[in-house]
C-alpha positions as CSV (number, residue, x, y, z in Angstrom):
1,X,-4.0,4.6,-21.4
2,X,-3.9,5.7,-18.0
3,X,-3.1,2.8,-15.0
4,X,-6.0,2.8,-12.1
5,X,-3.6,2.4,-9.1
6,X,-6.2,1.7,-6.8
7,X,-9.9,0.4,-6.5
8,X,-12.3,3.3,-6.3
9,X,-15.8,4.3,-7.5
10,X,-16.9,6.6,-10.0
11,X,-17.8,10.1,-8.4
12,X,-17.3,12.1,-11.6
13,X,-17.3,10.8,-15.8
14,X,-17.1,12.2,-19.1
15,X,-17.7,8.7,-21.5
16,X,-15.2,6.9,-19.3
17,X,-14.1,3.7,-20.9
18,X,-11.9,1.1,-19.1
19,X,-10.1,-2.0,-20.4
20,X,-10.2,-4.3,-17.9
21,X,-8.9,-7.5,-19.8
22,X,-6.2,-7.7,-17.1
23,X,-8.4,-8.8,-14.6
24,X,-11.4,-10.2,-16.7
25,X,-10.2,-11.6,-19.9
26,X,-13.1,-9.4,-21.2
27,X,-11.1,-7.9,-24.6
28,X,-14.2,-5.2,-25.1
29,X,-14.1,-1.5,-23.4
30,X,-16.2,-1.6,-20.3
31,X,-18.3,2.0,-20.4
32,X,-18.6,3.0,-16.8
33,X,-20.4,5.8,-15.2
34,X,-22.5,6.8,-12.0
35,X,-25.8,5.0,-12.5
36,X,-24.7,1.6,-14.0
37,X,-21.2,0.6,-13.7
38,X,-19.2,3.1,-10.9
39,X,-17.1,0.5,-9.6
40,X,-13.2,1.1,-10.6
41,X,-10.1,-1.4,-10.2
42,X,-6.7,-1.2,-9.7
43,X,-4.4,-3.0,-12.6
44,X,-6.7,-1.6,-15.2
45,X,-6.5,1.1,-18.0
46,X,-8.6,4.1,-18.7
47,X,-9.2,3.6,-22.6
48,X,-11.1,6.7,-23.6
49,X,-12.9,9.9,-21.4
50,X,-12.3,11.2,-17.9
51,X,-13.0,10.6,-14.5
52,X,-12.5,11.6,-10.6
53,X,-13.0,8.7,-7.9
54,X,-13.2,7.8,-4.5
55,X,-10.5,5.5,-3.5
56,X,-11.8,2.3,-1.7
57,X,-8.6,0.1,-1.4
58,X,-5.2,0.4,-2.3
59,X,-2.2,-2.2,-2.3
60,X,-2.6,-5.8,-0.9
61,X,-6.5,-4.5,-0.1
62,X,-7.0,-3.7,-4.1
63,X,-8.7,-5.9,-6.0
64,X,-5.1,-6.6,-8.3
65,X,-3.6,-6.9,-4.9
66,X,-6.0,-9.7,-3.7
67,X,-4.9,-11.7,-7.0
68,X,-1.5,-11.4,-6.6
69,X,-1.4,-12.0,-2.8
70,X,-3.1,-15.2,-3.5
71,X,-0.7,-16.0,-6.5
72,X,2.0,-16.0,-4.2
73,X,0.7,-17.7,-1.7
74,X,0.1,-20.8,-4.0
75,X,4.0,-20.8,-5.5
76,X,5.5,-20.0,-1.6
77,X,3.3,-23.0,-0.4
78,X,5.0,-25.2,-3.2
79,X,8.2,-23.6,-2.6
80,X,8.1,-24.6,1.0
81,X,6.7,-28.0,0.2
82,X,10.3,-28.3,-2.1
83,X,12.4,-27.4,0.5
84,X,11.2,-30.1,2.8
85,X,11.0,-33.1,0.3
């Protein structure tokens, strides 16, 4: 149940299985390895096996970061739109 804390791709995988409901929805395990799936993102948990990555993006440049920058954009747009009315 380890937390990816930043974006990355797959160098390195022994049956590497990631939840990544957090950002899909998706509820199934998504099996990732070096020929089909290498891409890694932050926000998610490592479900089952072991990995090593490359680390592509971390923080507002992540992939979690990008949702929640644009999540806060929307409510501080509203919440400046408030303070004016």
């Amino acid at each position: 149940g380890d937390l990816l804390p930043a974006d990355g791709v797959l160098i390195q995988g022994n049956d590497l299985k990631i939840d990544e409901s957090a950002l899909t929805g998706e509820s199934d395990h998504v099996r990732k390895s070096l020929d089909k799936d290498p891409l890694l993102l932050s926000g998610t948990h490592v479900m089952e096996g072991s990995g090593r990555m490359v680390v592509t993006a971390v923080g507002v440049n992540s992939q979690s970061g990008i949702i929640f920058t644009l999540l806060g954009a929307t409510g501080d747009e509203e919440d400046s739109r408030d303070r004016k009315g």
